[in-house]
N, C-alpha and C positions, 0 to 999 in steps of 0.2 A: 458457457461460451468463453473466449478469450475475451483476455481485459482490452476494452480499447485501446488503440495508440491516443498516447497521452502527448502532447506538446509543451504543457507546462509542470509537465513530472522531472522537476532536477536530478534529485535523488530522492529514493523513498523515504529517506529516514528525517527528510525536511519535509514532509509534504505531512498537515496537521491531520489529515485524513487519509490513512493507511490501512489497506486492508493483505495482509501477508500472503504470498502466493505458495500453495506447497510446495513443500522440499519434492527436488527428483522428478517432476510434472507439470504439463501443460495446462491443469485447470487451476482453478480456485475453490477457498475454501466457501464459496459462499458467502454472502451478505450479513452476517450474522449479528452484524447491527445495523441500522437504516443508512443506504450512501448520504454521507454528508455527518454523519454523528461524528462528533470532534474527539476522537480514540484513538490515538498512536499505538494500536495493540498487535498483536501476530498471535502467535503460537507459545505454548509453554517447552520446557527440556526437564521434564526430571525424570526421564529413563537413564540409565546408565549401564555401558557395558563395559569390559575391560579391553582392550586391544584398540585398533583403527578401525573404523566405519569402513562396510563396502563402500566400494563404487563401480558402479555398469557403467557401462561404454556412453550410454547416453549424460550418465550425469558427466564423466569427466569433460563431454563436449562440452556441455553449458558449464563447468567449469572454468575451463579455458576461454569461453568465451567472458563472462567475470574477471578471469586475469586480464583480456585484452582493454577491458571495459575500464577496469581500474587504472590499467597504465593510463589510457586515453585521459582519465578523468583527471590524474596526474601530469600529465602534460598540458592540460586547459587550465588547471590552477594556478600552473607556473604561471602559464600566460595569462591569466589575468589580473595577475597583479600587475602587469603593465597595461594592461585594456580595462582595468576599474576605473577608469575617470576618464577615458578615452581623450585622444587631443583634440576632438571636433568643444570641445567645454571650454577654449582657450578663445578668452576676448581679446578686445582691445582693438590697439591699433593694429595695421598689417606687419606680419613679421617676415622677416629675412627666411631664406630657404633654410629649413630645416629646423627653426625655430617650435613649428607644435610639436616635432617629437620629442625636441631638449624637455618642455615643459610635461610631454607626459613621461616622459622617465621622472624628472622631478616632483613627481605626482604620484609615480607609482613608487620611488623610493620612500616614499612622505607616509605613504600608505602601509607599508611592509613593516618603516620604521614603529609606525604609533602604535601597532597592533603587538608590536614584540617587547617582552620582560627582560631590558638586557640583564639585570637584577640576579637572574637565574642563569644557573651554570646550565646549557643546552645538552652536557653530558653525563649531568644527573636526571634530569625535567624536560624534557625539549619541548614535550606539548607544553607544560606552565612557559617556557622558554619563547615560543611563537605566539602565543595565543594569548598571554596576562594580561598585555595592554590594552587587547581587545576587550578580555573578560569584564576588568575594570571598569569602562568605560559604557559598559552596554547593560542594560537592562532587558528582561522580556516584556512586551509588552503585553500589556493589557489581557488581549484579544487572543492572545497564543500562546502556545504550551511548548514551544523552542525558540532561541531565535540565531542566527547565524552569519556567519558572512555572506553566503549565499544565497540570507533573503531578500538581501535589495534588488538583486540580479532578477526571482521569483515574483516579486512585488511591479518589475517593471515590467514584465513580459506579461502579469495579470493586467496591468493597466491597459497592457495593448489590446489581448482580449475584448477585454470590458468593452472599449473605444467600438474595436470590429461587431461586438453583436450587438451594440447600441445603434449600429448603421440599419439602415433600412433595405438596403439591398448591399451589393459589391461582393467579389469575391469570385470563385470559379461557377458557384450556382449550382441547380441542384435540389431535390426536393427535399436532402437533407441540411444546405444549406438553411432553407427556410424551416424547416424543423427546429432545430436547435436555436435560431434564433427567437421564434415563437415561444419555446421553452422560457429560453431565458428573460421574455418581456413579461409574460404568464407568475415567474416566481418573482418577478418586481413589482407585482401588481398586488401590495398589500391590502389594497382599500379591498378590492374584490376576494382575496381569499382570507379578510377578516369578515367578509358578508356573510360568504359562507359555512364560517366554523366549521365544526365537524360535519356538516353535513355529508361531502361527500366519504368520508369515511363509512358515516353510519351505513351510506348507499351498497358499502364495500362489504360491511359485514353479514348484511341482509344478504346479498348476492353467494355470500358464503353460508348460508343457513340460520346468521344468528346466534349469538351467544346462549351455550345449553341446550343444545339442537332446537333452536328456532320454540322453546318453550315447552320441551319436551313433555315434561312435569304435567302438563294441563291437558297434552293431546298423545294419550293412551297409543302405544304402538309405533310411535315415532322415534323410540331409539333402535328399534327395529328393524325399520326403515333404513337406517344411515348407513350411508354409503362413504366409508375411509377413502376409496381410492377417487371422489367424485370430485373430496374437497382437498385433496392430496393435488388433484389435478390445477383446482382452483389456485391453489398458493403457489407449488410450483409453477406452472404454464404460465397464468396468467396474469398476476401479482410478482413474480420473480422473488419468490419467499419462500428460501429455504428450509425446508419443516423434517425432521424426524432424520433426512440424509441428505444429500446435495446429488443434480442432476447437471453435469456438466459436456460441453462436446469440443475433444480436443485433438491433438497428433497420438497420435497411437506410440506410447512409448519404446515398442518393441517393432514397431512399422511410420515410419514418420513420413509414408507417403500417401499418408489415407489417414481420414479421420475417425474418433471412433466414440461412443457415448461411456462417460468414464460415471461410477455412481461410487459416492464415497460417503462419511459419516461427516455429521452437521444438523445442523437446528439446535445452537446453541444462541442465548440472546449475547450473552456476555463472550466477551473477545478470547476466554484463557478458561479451558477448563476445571483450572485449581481455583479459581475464582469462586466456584460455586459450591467449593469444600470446605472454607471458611478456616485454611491450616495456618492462618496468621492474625494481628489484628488487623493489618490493612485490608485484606481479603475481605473480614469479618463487616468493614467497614464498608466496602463495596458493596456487597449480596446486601448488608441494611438499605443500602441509597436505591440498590436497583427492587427490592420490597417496597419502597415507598413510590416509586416509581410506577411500577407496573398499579397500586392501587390509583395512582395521580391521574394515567391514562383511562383505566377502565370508569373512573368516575367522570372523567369530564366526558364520556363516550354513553354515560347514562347505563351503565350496567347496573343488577343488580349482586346485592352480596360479592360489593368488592371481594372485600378480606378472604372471604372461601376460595372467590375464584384465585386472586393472585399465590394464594397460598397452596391450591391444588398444579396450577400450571411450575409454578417455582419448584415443586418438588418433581414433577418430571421432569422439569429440566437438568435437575440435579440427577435424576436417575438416567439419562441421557450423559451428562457428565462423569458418571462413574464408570461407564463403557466404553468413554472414548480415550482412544489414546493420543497421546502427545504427539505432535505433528513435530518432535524436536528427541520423540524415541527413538533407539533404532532402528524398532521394525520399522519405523515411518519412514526415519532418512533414507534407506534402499529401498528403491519403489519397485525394486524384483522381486524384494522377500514378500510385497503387500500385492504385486500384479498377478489377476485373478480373468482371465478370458472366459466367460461362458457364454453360452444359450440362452435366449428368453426362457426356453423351457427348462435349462438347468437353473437359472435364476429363482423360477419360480417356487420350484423344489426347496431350494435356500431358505426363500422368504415366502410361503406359502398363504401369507394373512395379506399379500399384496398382487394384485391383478397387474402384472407389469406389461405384458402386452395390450392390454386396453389403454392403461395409462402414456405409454410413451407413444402409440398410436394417438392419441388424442391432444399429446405436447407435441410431438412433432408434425404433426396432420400426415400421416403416413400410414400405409398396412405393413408392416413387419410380419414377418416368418417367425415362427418360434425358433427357428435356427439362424435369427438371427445375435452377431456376438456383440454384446456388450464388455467392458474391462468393471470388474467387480474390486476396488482397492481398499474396501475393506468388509472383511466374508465375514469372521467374528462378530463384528459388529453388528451389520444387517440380522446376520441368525438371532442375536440379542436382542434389537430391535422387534423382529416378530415376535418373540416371545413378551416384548411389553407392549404390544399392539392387543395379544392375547389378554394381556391379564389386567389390563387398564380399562377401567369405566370409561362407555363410549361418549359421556359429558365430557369428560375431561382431556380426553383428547382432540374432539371438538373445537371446545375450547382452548386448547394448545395452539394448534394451527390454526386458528382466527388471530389468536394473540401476534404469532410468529407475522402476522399480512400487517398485520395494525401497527407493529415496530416497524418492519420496513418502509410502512408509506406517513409515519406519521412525521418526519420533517417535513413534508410538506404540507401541512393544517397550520392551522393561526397560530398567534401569540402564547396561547396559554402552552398548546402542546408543545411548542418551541422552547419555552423555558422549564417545561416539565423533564424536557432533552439536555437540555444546558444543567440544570442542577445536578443532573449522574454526572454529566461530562466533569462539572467541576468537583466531584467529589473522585473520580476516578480519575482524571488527570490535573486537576489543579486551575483551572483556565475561570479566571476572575473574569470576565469580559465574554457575552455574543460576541460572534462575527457580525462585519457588518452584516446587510441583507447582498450588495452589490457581491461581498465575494464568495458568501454561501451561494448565490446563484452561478457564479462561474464556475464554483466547486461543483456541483449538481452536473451544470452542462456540460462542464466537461467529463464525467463519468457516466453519463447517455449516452453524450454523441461525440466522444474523443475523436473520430475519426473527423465527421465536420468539422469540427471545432479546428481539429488541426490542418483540416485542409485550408479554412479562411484566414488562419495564420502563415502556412507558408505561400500560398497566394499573395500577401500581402507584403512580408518581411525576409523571404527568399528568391535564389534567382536561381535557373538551373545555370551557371556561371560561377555562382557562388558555390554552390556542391560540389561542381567539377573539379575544384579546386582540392576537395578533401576524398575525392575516392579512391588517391594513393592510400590512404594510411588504410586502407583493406578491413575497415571497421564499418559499422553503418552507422553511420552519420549523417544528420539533416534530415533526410523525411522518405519514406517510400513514393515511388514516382506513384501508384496508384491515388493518393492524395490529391494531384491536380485534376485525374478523370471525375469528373461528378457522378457519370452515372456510376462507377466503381464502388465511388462514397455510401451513393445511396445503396448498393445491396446492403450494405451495413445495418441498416436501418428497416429494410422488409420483414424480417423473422425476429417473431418474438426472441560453548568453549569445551564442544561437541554440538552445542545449542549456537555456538558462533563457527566455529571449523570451516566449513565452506567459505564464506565470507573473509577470512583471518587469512586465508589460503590465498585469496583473491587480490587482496590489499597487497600483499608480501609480495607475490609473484608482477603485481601491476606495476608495483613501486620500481620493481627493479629492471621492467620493460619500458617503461617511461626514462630512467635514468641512460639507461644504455642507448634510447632516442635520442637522447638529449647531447650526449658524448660521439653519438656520428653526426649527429649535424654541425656538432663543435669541429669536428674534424672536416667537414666538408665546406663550411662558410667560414673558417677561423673564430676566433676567441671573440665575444661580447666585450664592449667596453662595461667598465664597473658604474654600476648605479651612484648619482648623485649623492654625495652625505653617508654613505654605506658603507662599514667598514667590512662586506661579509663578498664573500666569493662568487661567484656564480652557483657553483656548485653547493654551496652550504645555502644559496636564495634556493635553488630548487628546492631544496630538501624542506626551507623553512613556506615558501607556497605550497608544499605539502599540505603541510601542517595546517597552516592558514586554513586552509580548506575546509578543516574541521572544528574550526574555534565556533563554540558553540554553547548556550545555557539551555537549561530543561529544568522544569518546574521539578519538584521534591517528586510529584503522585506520577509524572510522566518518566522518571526515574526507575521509578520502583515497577512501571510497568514496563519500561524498554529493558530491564535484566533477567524480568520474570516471562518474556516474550518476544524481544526481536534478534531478526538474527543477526544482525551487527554487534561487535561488541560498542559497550561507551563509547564516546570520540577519544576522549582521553587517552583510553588505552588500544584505540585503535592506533592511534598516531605512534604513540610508546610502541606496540609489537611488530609495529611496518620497518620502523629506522633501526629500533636495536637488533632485530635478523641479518640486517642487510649491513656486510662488512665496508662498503664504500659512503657509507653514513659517519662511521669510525672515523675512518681515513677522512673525512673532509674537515670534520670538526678537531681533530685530534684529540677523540677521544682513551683517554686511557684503557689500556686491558684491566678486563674486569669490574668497569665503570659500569654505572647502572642500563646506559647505551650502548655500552660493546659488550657484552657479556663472551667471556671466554667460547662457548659453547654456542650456536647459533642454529636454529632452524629455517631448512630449505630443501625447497621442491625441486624447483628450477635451477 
């Protein structure tokens, strides 16, 4: 399904729980570790080809729409360096007219000031040039694996949150209202879901057959018996765990006025498929933490013969890993060359060891036609798939797909499973520190029920007055009006550098739509006065609110996973590739030709 609308998603690459959306497509990759596992991961890039990456007609929209997104996000930066301490913070006595905005300009230059390394030449360095004083002065904390300028901003909007579903009623209403607020007093409720321990887990596995087909070993005929697509049904349908491929339902990328069921490759536990190749020692070091892992869980879950199980499921996963391809290869990035339209009965054909019409008859509570079309994006893969469907002991797959339901739902079990979660986390990205429990549980709810969730928010902290305000700039911005209707809400809730390029593309072309915003408004309102104590321009503050935007730390392990996996590049050198393309960046700073920021030679789209 589509990810919910998120209210408290700033940007993805600050949000400690990210799950990467494919390239070129309306779905996802699936769950492929439990929502709420603290993994800044995506996808890997080690295909390579020579030349430029397609692009279909649909990617350059959502292109473009990325350039509009970035200028916007560029123009809100600038602006908030004057709106970070806002003038309603100004005490005291009563001041003379015009008095709180003297003090927040001197607040926002106060701001701009501490955060910048005048130290550095801004046309060697500009990110160290914007960002030093911030870098210096700030630490990660604890409990998190980034931290930013823009997490006070995230920090305050979660406090609002919190406040909202701590209320007992308020808000538009709604029986998803009350849902997600029940969620969220359900996962505060330690005492009760330390009563329970595993219990209901165990309840979950029984209801899947049991680890080794329900004891197979003892009761003659019983592997006989199993039924793949029964418990295929289970994990996916029911459990929403991803197993063996991913079953998603999204716009039709060659018809975007009909939805259509998109089936692609997945059931991987680990976020990167090089992960579970072991081509480095960090890697190496991973696959060890997620081996101990997987015995952690099956033992506090009372299985038998850990070691064998974790050691037989680990090795399909791996052979599941050596089939899939990189969500950051070619083939992947053009989703023409991977878009495959068939027939349940052509499908079937493909993947002959899987009853697809039974099965998606049974997830969607529907009768389907064998003529009816599914979108197949990835055929290689499923054909591989059958064949190790074929030649896999029916224990062991089994047990794969029980394992796969037991990772998704075990954030939510007690304390033990929690820190059995926490020690991959910190070995994979570095995070000294749980979350609290308060914003694990807002992280949770709001990846249920993003849609309630953001409806109690703008309910609460929007006006439709205040929106009116912003639907010149022809972007969407603030909240889909569907948000205030409850019953809207609630259908929500009825039914179960090639590797950066897109992104690079997006920044560059934002950068320079934002700027050219910025120079008609100069033109239509006249010139700004200069910021208090500031020896720098207007036009060189924009550039350095840019920048700002980005100052930002990241643990050593969350490093190593945002190069090997997301599609942003660094901040660093996002900031470096946005200003030195762009010739009026030169021109503001005076930077020399040939300077590390003006580089003779320049790349542009737009």
């Amino acid at each position: 399904m589509e990810a919910p609308y998120s209210m408290t998603a700033h940007y993805d690459e600050f949000q400690e729980v990210k799950y990467v959306s494919r390239c070129g497509g309306g779905g996802s990759r699936g769950t492929s570790l439990p929502p709420g596992f603290p993994l800044g991961a995506g996808r890997s890039a080690t295909g390579a080809r020579a030349g430029l990456p397609r692009w279909n007609r649909r990617e350059v929209c959502l292109l473009s729409g990325l350039v509009f997104a970035a200028g916007l996000c560029a123009i809100l930066a600038a602006m908030l360096a004057l709106k970070y301490l806002g003038p309603g913070a100004a005490g005291g006595a009563a001041c003379s007219e015009g008095c709180p905005e003297r003090k927040a300009f001197a607040r926002a230059a106060r701001f701009l000031a501490a955060n910048l390394d005048a130290s550095i030449d801004p046309c060697q360095d500009f990110y160290s040039f914007a960002c030093g004083g911030w870098l210096r002065r700030h630490a990660i904390p604890d409990d998190k694996l980034t931290y930013g300028t823009i997490a006070a901003i995230g920090e305050q909007n979660e406090e609002r949150l919190r406040r909202l579903l701590a209320r007992p009623g308020g808000g538009p209403g709604g029986a998803a209202q009350r849902k997600v607020r029940a969620f969220f007093r359900s996962c505060l409720d330690m005492r009760e879901i330390e009563r329970l321990g595993p219990r209901p887990m165990l309840e979950v596995i029984e209801d899947c057959g049991g680890w080794d087909l329900g004891g197979a070993a003892e009761r003659p005929g019983a592997a006989a018996r199993w039924d793949l697509n029964r418990l295929l049904y289970k994990a996916q349908g029911v459990y929403s765990a991803a197993a063996l491929f991913s079953l998603t339902v999204s716009l039709d990328d060659r018809n975007s006025s009909r939805y259509v069921i998109r089936i692609d490759q997945d059931g991987l536990t680990l976020p990167e498929r090089t992960l579970y190749l072991a081509q480095d020692e960090e890697s190496e070091k991973i696959l060890a933490a997620y081996r101990v892992f997987m015995e952690r869980l099956l033992s506090l879950l009372g299985a038998e013969a850990v070691e064998q199980k974790a050691r037989e499921i680990l090795q399909l996963e791996q052979q599941l890993a050596n089939i899939t391809v990189s969500e950051y290869d070619d083939l992947r990035r053009d989703v023409s060359s991977v878009y495959n339209k068939v027939t349940l009965g052509q499908l079937q054909k493909i993947t002959p060891h899987l009853r697809w019409k039974w099965l998606l008859d049974q997830i969607f509570q529907e009768d389907f036609s064998e003529d009816e079309e599914v979108v197949l994006l990835a055929t290689d893969y499923m054909q591989q798939v059958s064949q190790l469907i074929r030649s896999t002991p029916h224990r062991i797959l089994h047990n794969y797909l029980v394992w796969r339901v037991v990772v998704v739902l075990s954030e939510h079990l007690s304390p033990p499973f929690r820190e059995a979660l926490h020690e991959l986390a910190r070995e994979m990205e570095g995070s000294d520190k749980p979350q609290e429990l308060a914003r694990v549980c807002l992280g949770q709810a709001n990846r249920h029920f993003g849609m309630a969730l953001g409806a109690l928010f703008v309910h609460e902290h929007f006006s439709a007055a205040s929106k009116a305000k912003l639907q010149y700039m022809m972007v969407m911005v603030g909240y889909p009006d569907f948000l205030l209707k409850p019953e809207a809400v609630d259908k929500e809730y009825e039914v179960n550098g090639k590797h950066t390029l897109g992104e690079n593309i997006a920044d560059m072309g934002g950068l320079k739509l934002a700027y050219y915003a910025y120079q008609k408004w100069v033109r239509e309102h006249g010139p700004e006065h200069p910021l208090h104590r500031l020896k720098y321009t207007h036009n060189q503050l924009f550039f350095i609110a840019f920048a700002q935007n980005w100052c930002i730390k990241r643990r050593s392990q969350s490093i190593y996973l945002q190069v090997l996996t997301d599609k942003h590049a660094p901040e660093h050198y996002r900031v470096l590739g946005s200003v030195s393309q762009f010739e009026e960046f030169g021109r503001a700073f005076h930077c020399p030709k040939d300077s590390p920021m003006n580089p003779a030679h320049k790349c542009s789209v737009w």
